[in-house]
C-alpha positions as CSV (number, residue, x, y, z in Angstrom):
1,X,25.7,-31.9,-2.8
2,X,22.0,-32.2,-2.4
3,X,22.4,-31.0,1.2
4,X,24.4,-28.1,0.7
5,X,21.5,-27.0,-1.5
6,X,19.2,-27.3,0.9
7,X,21.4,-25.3,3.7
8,X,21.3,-22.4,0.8
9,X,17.8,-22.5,0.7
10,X,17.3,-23.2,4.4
11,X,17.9,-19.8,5.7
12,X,15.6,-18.7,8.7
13,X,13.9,-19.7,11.7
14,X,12.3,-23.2,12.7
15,X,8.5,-23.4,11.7
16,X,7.8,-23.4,15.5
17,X,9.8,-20.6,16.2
18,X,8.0,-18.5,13.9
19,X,4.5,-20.0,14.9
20,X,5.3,-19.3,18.5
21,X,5.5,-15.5,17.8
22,X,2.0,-15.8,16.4
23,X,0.1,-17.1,19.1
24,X,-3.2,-16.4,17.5
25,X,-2.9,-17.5,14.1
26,X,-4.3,-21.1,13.6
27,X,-1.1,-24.1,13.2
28,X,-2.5,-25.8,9.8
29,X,-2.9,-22.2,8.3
30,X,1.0,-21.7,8.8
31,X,1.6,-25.0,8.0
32,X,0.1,-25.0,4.3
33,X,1.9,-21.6,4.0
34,X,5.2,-23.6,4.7
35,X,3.8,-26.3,2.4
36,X,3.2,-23.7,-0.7
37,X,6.5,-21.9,0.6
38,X,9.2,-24.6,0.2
39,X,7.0,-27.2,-2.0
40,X,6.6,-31.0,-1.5
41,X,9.0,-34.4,-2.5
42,X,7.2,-37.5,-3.3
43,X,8.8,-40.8,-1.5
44,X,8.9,-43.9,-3.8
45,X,6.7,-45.6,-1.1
46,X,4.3,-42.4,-1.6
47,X,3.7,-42.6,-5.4
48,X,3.2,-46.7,-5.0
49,X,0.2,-46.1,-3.0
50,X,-1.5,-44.0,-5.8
51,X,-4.5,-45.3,-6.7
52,X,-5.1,-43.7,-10.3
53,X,-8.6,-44.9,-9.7
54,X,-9.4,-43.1,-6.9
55,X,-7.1,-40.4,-6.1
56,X,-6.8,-37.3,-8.6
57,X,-3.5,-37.2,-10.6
58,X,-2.1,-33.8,-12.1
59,X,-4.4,-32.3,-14.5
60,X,-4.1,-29.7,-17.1
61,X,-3.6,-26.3,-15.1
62,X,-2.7,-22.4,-16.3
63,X,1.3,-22.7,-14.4
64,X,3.4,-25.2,-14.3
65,X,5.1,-26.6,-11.3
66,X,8.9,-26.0,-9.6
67,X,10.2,-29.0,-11.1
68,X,9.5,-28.2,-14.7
69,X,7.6,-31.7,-15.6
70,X,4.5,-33.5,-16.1
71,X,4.6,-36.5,-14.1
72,X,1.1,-38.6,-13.0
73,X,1.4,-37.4,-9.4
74,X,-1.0,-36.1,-7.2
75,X,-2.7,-33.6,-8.0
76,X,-2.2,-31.7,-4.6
77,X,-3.5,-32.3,-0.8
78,X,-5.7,-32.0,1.7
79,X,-4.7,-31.1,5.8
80,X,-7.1,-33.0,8.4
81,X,-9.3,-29.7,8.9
82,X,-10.4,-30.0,5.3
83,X,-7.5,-26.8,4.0
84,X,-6.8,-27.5,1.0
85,X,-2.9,-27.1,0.0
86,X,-2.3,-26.3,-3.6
87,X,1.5,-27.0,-4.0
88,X,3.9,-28.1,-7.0
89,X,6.4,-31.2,-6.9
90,X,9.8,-29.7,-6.3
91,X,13.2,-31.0,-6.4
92,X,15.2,-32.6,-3.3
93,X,17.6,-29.9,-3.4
94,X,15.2,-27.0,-2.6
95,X,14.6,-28.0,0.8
96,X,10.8,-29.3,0.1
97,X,8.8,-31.0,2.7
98,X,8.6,-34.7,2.0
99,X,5.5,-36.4,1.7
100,X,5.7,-40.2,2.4
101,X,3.2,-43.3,3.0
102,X,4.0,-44.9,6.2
103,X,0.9,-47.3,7.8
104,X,-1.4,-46.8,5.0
105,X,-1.1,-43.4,5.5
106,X,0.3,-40.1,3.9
107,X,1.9,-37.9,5.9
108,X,4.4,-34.7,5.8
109,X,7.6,-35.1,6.9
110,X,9.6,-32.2,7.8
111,X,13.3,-32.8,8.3
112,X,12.7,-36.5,8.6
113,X,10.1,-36.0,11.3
114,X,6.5,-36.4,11.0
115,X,4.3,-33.0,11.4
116,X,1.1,-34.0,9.4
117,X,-1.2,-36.4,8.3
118,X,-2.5,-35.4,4.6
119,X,-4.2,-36.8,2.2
120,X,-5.0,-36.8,-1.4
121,X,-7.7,-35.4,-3.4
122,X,-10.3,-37.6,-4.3
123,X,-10.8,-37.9,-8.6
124,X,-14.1,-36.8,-9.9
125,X,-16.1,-39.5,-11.9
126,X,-16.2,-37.5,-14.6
127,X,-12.5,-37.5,-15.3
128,X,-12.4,-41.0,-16.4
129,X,-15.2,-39.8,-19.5
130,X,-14.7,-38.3,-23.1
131,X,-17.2,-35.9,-24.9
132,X,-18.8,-37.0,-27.9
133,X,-15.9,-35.3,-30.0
134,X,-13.6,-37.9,-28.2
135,X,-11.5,-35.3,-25.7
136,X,-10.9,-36.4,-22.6
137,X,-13.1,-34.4,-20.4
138,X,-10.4,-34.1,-18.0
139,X,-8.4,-31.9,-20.3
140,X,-11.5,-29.4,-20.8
141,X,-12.4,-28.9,-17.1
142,X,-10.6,-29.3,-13.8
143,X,-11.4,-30.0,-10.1
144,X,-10.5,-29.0,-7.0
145,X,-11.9,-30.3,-3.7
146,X,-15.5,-27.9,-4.5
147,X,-14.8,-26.0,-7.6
148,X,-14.9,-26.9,-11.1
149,X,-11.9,-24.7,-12.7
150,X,-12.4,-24.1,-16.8
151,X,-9.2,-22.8,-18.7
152,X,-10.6,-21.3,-21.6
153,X,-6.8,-20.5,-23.2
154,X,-3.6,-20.7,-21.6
155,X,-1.6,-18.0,-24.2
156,X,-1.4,-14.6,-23.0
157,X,-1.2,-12.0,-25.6
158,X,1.6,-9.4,-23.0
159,X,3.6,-12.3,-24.4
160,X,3.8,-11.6,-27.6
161,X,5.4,-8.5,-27.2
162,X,8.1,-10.0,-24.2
163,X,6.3,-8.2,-22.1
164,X,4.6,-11.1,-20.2
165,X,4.4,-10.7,-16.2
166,X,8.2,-11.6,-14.6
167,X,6.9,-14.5,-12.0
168,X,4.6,-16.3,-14.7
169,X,5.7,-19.6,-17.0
170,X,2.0,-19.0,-18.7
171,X,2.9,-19.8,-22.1
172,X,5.9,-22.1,-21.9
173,X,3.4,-24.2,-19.6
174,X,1.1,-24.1,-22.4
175,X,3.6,-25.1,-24.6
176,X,4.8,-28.6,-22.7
177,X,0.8,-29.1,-22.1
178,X,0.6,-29.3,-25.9
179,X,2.7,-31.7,-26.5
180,X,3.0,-33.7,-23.3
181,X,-1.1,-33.9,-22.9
182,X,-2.6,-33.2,-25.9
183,X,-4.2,-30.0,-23.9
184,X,-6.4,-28.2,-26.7
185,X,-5.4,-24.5,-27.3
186,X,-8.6,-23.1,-27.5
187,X,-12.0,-25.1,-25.3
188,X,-15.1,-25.2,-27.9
189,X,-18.0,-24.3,-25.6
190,X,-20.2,-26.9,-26.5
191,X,-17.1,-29.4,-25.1
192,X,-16.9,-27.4,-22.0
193,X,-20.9,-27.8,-21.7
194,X,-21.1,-31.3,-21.7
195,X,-18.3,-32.1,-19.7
196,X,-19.8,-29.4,-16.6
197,X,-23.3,-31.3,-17.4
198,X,-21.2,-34.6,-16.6
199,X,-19.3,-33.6,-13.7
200,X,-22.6,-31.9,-12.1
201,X,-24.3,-35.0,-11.7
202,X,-21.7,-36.1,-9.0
203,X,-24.5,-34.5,-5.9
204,X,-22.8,-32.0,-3.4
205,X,-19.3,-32.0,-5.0
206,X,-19.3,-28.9,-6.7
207,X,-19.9,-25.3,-5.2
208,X,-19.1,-23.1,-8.2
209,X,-16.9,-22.6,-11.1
210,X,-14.1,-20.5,-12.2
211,X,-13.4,-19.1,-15.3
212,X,-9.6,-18.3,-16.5
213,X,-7.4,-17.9,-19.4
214,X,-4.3,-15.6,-20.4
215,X,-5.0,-12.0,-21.5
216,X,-6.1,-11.2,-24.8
217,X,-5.6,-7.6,-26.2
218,X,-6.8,-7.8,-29.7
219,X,-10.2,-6.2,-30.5
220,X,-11.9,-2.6,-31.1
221,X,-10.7,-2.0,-27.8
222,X,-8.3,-3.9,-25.7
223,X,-9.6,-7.2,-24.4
224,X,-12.8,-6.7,-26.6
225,X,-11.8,-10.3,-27.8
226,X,-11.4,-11.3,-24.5
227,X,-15.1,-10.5,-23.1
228,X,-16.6,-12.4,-26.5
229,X,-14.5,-15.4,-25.6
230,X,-16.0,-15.5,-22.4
231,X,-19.5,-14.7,-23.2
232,X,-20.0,-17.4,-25.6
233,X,-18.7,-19.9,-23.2
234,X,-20.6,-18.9,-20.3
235,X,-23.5,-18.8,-22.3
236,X,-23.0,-21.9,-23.5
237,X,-22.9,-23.3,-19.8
238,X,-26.3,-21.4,-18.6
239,X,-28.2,-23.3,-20.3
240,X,-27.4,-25.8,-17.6
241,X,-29.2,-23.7,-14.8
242,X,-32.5,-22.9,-14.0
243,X,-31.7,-19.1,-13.0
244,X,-30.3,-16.5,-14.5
245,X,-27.0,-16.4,-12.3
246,X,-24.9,-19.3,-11.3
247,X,-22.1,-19.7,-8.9
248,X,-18.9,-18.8,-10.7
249,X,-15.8,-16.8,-10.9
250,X,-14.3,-15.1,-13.7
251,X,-10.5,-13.7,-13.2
252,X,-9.8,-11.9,-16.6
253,X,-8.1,-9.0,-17.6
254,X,-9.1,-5.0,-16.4
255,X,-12.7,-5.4,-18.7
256,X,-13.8,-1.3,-19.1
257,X,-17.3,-0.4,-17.8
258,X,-19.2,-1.4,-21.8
259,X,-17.4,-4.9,-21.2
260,X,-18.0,-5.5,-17.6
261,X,-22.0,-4.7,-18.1
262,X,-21.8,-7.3,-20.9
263,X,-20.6,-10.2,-19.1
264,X,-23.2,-9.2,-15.9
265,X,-25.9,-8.9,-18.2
266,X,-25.3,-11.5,-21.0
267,X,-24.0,-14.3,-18.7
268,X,-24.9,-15.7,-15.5
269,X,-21.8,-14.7,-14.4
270,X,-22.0,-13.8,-10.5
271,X,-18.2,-12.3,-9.4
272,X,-15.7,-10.5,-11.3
273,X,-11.8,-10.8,-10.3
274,X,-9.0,-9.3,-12.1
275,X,-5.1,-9.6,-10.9
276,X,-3.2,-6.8,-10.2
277,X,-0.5,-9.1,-9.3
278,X,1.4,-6.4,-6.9
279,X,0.2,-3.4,-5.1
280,X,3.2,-0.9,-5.9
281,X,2.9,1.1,-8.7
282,X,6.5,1.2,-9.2
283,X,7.1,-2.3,-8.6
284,X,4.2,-3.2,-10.8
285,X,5.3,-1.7,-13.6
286,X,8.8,-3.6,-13.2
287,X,7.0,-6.7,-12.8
288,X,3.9,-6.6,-15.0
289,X,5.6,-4.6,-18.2
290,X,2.8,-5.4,-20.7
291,X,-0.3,-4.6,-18.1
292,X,1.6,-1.5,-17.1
293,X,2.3,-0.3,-21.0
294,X,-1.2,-1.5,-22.1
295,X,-3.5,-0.3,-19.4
296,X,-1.4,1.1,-16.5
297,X,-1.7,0.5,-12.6
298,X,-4.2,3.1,-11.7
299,X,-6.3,2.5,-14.2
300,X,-6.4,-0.9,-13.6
301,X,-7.4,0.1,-9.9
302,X,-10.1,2.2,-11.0
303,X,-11.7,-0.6,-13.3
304,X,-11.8,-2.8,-10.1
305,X,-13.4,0.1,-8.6
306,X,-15.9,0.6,-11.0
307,X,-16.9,-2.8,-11.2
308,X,-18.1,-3.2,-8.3
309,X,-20.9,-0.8,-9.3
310,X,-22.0,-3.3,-11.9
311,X,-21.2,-7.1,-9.5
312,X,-21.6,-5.3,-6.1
313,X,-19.6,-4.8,-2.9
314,X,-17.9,-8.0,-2.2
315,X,-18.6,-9.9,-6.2
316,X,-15.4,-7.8,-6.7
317,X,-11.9,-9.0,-6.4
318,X,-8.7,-8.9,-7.3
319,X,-5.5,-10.8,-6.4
320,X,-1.8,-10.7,-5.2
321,X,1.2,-12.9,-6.1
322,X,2.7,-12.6,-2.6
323,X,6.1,-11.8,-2.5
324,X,7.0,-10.8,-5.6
325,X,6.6,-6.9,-3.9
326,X,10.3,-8.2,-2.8
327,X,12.0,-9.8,-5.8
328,X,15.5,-8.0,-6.4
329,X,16.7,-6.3,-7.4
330,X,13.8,-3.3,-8.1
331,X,11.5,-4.9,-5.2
332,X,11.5,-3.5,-1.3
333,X,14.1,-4.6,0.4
334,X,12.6,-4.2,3.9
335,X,9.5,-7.4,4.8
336,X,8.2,-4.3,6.7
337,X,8.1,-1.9,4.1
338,X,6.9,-4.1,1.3
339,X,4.1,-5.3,4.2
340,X,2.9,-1.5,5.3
341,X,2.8,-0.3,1.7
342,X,0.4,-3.5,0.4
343,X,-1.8,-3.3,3.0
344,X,-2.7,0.2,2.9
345,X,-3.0,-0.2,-1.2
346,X,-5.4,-3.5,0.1
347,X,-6.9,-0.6,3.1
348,X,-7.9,2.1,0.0
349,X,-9.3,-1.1,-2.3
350,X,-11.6,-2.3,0.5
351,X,-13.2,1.2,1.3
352,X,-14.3,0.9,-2.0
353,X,-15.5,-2.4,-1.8
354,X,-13.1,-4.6,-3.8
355,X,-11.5,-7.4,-1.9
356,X,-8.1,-8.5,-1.7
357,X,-6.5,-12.2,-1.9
358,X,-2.9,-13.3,-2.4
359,X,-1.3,-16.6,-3.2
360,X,2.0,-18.1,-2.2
361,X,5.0,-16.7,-4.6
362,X,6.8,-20.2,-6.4
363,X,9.4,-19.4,-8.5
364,X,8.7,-21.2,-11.3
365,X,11.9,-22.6,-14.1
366,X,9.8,-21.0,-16.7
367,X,9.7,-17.8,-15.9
368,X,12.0,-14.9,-15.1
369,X,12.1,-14.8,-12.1
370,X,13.6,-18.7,-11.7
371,X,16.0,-18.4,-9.7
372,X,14.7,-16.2,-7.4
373,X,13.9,-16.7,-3.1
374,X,10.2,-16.5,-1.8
375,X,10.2,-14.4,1.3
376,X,9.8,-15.4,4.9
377,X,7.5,-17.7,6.9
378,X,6.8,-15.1,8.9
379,X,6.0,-12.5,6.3
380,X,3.4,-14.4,5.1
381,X,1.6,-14.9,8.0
382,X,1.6,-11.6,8.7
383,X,0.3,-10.6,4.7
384,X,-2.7,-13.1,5.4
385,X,-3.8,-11.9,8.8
386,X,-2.7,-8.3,7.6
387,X,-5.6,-8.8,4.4
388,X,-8.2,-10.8,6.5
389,X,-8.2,-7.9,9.2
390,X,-9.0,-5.3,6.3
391,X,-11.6,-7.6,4.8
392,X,-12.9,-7.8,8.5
393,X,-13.0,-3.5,9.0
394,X,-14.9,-3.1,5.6
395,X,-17.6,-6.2,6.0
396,X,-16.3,-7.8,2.3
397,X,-16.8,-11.5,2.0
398,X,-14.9,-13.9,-0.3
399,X,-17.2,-16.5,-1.1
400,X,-16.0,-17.0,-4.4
401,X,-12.0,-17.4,-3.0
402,X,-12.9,-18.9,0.3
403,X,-11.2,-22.5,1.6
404,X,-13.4,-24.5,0.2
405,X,-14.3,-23.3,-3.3
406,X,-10.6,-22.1,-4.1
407,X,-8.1,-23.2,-1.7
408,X,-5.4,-21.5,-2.8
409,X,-4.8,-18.0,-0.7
410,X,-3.7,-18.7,2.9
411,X,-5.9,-15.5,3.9
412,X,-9.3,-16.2,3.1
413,X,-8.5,-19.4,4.6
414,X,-8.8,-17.2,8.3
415,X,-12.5,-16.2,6.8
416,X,-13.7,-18.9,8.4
417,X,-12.7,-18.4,11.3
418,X,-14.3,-14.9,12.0
């Protein structure tokens, strides 16, 4: 049974068929597409050789994963150029890759063949520590290989009216964290401050933070709540630093110009990113019902725009759930047409200084759109070179998404390279 699930899922070319018609586009960059794509299995002899005390087990993050659980399994991996893969347990039957411990060790197994050696993210000292109200720091703050990730909430408020975005498991995640993890709802500042003074101390792990939470539309004006939330935390954090502006990401909501001067001249905020998830207004507003309702596509565009008057050309960003432009049944239908009209969306965003990322479509359980196919191999690599190409034409930089400090979009990954 398991395998006739897999041949449903199984349904294009060979990995090194579809490399082999993209002669310049670097192997391990297509390979952790593939990864993200189709997910990873964990052998039995593979979960033995954890070392809770060394390698970093799943923490507390905004999504959940393609199997639906919390289980204390890695917390993601690492291919030997130093790309870092961000991908989700996933069951047998969905064709994942497997990722087994043979010879002390872990590799990826494709097939039943070996096509990588990985390995796992090393755990940060400070996850083992509580703060003086007795939470365990690793709840509050989360690491990747360079980046400190804070969660300020994980409920977003389009929920509330069932018009949350159709891809995301946002609040059911945050639900299971609750009661699986004792994940707080809301981080007090003053916990989130000690634990980043704690996990700073560790000398050239960290390169920046990033600053997250679901939308929140309460306030004078929408996402006036929002912007407060933020302030007080990043304020609270500042106190940290020496300067005025730190390294660090915030991806919120589409902030107007009174709210995006706050947070550049209140904080030490230093880059602004907000998602517009898809770049097709009609699609968009299929997928995205509450953002479209409450704000609207262009308008959200235009914010990006103008906020790059207040962070600068490059500080501003916003990003893509990749392949959700072709869910069914209201998405393109055509990988070519769904391509062409993102990049030239990407093309009129650039020109005006705002840069474009995407990440790799899962179809998570808790969402609506469960049971639904990520596209092609192929398509993907031609979205990331497609994006890194525009980035290259308009000079725009993504220091604050790059391979090291976020790891997670297979396009700023080619940044390096160029």
């Amino acid at each position: 049974m398991v395998a006739l699930l897999k041949d449903r899922f199984r349904t294009e070319a060979p990995f090194d068929d579809v490399v082999a018609n993209h002669p310049g586009f670097p192997r391990l960059i297509a390979r952790k597409i593939d990864v993200q794509r189709r997910g990873v299995h964990y052998t039995l002899q593979a979960e033995a050789a954890l070392d809770p005390a060394i390698h970093q087990l799943r923490s507390p993050y905004i999504f959940g994963s393609r199997d639906g659980e919390i289980k204390p399994l890695p917390e993601s991996l690492l291919l030997r150029d130093g790309t870092t893969i961000l991908v989700d347990p996933t069951p047998l039957e969905q064709d994942p890759y497997i990722v087994d411990h043979r010879d002390g060790r872990f590799v990826l197994l494709d097939d039943g063949t070996e096509v990588e050696e990985v390995e796992l993210w090393p755990k940060p000292a400070f996850y083992d520590k509580t703060t003086s109200s007795g939470i365990k720091m690793s709840l509050l703050v989360t690491a990747r290989p360079q980046r400190l990730n804070v969660f300020q909430s994980s409920y977003c408020y389009f929920w509330a009216d069932n018009e949350g975005c159709r891809f995301c498991d946002i609040v059911t995640h945050t639900k299971q964290q609750r009661t699986e993890m004792g994940v707080p709802t809301r981080l007090r500042p003053e916990d989130v401050r000690e634990t980043i003074a704690e996990a700073i101390k560790e000398p050239g792990r960290f390169t920046n933070f990033c600053f997250t939470a679901g939308s929140v539309t309460k306030g004078k004006e929408i996402f006036d709540q929002e912007v407060e939330f933020y302030i007080e935390l990043l304020q609270s954090i500042g106190t940290l630093f020496k300067t005025r502006k730190f390294p660090s990401q915030l991806i919120g909501s589409a902030f107007n110009e009174r709210q995006l001067a706050r947070l550049y001249e209140e904080t030490g905020l230093s880059s602004y990113t907000s998602d517009l998830e898809v770049l097709n207004e009609d699609i968009f507003n299929w997928v995205c019902p509450g953002k479209a309702r409450q704000v609207g596509y262009q308008e959200w565009k235009n914010r990006l725009v103008r906020a790059v008057d207040i962070f600068g050309r490059g500080n501003v960003g916003t990003g893509l759930v990749g392949g959700v432009e072709l869910a069914r049944p209201h998405g393109f239908t055509s990988e070519t047409d769904a391509l062409a009209a993102t990049l030239a969306e990407a093309e009129w965003l650039a020109e005006r200084g705002v840069t474009t990322v995407y990440i790799v479509w899962v179809p998570r359980p808790g969402s609506d759109f469960r049971d639904q196919k990520a596209p092609s191999l192929d398509y993907y690599i031609r979205l990331a070179q497609g994006l890194q190409d525009i980035r290259a034409r308009h000079g725009l930089t993504v220091d604050f998404d790059d391979y090291r400090r976020c790891g997670n979009h297979p396009d700023s990954d080619l940044a390096r390279l160029q």
